[in-house]
FINU-819981 format. One record per residue (C-alpha): y, x, z. Coordinates in steps of 0.02 Angstrom, whole numbers, padded with zeros to 5 digits, always signed. Last residue first. Layout:
// residues N
YXZ
...
// end
This chain:
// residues 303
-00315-00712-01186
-00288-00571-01046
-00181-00674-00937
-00232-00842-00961
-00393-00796-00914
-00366-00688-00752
-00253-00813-00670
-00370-00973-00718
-00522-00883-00671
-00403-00852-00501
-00354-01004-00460
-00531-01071-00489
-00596-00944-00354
-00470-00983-00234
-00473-01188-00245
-00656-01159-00211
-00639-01061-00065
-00488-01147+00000
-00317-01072+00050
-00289-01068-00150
-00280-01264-00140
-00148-01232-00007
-00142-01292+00174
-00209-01130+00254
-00098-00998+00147
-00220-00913+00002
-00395-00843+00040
-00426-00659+00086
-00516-00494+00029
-00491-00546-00170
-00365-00680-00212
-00284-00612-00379
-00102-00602-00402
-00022-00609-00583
-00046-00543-00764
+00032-00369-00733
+00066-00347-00903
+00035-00202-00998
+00120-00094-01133
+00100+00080-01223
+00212+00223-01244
+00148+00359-01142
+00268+00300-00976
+00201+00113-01011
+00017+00158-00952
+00086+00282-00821
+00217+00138-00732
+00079+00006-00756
-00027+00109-00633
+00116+00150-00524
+00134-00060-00509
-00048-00084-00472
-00060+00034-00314
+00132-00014-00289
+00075-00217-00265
+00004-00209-00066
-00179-00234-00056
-00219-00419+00012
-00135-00512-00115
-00225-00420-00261
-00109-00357-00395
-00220-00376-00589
-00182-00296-00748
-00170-00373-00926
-00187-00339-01090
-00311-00207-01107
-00313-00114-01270
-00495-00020-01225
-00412+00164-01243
-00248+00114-01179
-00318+00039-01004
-00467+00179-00990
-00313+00311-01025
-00231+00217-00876
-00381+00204-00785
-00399+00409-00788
-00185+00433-00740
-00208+00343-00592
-00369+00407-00533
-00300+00573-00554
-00126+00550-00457
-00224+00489-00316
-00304+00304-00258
-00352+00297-00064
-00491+00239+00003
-00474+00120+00164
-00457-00025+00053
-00619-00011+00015
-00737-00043-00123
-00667+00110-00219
-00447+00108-00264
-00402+00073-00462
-00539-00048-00484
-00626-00085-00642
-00742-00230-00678
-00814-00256-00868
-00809-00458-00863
-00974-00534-00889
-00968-00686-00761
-01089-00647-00630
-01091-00475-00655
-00905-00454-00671
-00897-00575-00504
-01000-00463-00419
-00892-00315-00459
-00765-00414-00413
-00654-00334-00268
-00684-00146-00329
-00479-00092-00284
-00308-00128-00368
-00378-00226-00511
-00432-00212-00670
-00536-00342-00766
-00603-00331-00950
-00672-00490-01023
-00556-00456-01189
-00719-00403-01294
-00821-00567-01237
-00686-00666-01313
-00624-00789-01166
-00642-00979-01187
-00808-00929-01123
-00724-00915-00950
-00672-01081-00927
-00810-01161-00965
-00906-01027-00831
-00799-01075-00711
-00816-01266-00712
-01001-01246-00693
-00986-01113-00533
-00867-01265-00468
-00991-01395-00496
-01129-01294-00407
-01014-01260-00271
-00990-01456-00225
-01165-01502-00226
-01191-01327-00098
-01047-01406+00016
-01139-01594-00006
-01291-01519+00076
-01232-01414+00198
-01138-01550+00272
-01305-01654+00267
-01378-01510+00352
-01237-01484+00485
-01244-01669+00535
-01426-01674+00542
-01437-01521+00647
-01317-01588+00784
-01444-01616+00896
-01489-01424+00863
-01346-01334+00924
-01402-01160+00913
-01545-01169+00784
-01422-01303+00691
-01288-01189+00669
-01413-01043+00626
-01478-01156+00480
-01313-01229+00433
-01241-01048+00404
-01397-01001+00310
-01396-01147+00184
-01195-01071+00141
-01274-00891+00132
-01372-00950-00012
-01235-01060-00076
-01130-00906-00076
-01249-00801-00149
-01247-00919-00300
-01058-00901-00302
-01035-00730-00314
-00880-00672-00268
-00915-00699-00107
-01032-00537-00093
-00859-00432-00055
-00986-00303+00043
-01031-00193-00099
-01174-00108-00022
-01205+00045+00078
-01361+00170+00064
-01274+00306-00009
-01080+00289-00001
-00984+00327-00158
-01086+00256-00278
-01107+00090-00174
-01237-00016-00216
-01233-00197-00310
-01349-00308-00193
-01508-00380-00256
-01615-00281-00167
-01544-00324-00018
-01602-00500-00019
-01475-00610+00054
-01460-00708+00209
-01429-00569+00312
-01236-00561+00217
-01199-00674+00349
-01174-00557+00486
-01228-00670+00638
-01148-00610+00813
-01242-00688+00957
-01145-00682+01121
-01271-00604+01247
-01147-00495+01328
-01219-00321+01229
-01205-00410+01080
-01030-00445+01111
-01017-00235+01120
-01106-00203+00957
-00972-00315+00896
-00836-00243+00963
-00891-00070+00880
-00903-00144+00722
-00744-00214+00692
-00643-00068+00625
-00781-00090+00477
-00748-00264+00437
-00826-00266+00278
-00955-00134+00334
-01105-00237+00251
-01065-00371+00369
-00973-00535+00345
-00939-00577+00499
-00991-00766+00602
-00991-00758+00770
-01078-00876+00878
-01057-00968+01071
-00875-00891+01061
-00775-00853+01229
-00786-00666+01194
-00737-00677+01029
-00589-00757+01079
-00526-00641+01211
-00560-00499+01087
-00455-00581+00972
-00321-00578+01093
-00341-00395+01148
-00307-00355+00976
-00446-00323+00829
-00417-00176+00688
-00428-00245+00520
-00425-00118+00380
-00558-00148+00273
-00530-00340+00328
-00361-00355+00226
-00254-00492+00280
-00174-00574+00146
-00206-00772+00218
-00258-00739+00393
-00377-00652+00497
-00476-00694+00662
-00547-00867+00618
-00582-00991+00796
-00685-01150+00753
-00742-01271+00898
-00876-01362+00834
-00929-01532+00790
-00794-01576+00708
-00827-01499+00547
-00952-01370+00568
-01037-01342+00390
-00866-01364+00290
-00771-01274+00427
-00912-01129+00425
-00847-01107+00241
-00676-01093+00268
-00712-00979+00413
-00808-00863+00298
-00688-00857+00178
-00542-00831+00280
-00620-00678+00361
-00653-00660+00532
-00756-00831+00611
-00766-00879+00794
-00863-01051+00832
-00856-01117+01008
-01007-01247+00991
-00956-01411+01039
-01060-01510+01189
-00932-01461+01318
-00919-01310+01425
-00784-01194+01387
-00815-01029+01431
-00692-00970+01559
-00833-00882+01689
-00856-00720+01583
-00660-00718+01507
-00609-00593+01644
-00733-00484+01628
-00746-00478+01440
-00573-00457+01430
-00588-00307+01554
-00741-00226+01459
-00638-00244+01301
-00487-00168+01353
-00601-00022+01431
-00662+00002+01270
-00503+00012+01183
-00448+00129+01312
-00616+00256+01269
-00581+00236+01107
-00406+00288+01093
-00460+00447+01197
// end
């Protein structure tokens, strides 16, 4: 029943936003994560119009859309997602923009599937948080520009030379991360965190990856896979465990409670940005800014 009103919310939106597209020269640009509008933002710039969905600490595994993102999404020229069941509440609405002739770009297209870590607990899916690794993101950043320019292509200069300087700009970041990181024994690059966020930062980077919840948020963590990581946590002397600020702190803070109830110790060694960037206006509220925040977070902590 919930489906069939949600539906009918979008087919009314869609009718009533169908002749209140606005028509100047700028794309209208809708985005969901943080991450990806950050990025589009450095490809767009003024040339678009640019809409994002979610906010800082809003967890996309669990993002349902309102009848005023719906409005937006169907006034948008493009949609950027990130695919790979990211924003798996989100699916549905996208099949239906489709269906309107708005195009809806998943920009995890742009890389090879074969690549991609798999999911153990869901045949055929992938890890969708592909962000965290940041040759994939200058992949997907040359791919943005590409389908910016295909559907505003006087302005395909602009967006390539954008392009451009973004991918100069993550290369010196992706060198600036690994000098921090080898500061870090190889034996203390172990990383827990309240769900699989970084497994393709642990292969970028080294770090063994653990995550108390699976690749979504959507799964939850019992008594048993509590009590497991915390004999994984005593057995391999880990220093330091990780909140995330989109999964709420008592996933992390139970698991501290069972190391420390058997006699041992560990820190919770700050907040990691995983499904969402920091407040707009921050360092952290950047992609860049994020990701050296939190090398810096995670090293300090377990040093």
């Amino acid at each position: 029943m919930k489906k069939i009103v949600f539906s009918l919310l979008i087919f009314g939106v869609l009718f009533n936003c169908k002749n209140t597209k606005e028509t100047n020269d700028k794309l209208n640009i809708v985005t969901t994560t943080t991450m990806i509008t950050d990025l589009v933002k450095n490809i767009g710039g003024d040339k678009i119009n640019l809409q994002g969905l979610m906010g800082s600490g809003v967890d996309p595994h669990l993002y349902k859309a309102s009848e005023g993102d719906v409005s937006k999404l169907a006034n948008a020229d493009l949609i950027f997602y990130g695919g790979l069941h990211l924003e798996g509440k989100l699916v549905d609405v996208f099949e239906k923009m489709g269906r309107q002739n708005i195009k809806t770009i998943a920009i995890s297209d742009a890389l090879d599937q074969n690549t991609l870590i798999s999911s153990d607990n869901f045949a055929g899916n992938y890890d969708p948080h592909i962000w965290f690794n940041v040759d994939y993101w200058i992949e997907i950043t040359q791919y943005v520009a590409e389908q910016l320019s295909a559907a505003n292509p006087e302005n395909k200069d602009f967006f390539e030379a954008n392009a451009k300087t973004y991918v100069e700009k993550l290369l010196v970041l992706k060198e600036k991360l690994h000098v921090t990181i080898e500061t870090l024994p190889q034996d203390k690059r172990i990383l827990v965190t309240a769900h699989d966020a970084f497994n393709y930062f642990g292969k970028a980077f080294g770090f063994e990856v653990v995550g108390l919840q699976g690749l979504s948020t959507a799964t939850e963590a019992g008594v048993q896979d509590v009590q497991k990581l915390a004999s994984f946590i005593i057995d391999k002397k880990v220093k330091a465990i990780f909140v995330e600020s989109s999964v709420p702190k008592r996933t992390i803070e139970a698991l501290q409670a069972a190391v420390i109830s058997t006699g041992h110790d560990v820190a919770i060694g700050g907040t990691l940005y995983s499904d969402a960037l920091g407040n707009a206006g921050t360092v952290e509220g950047t992609y860049i800014g994020m990701f050296e925040f939190n090398v810096n977070t995670i090293v300090n902590a377990l040093k």
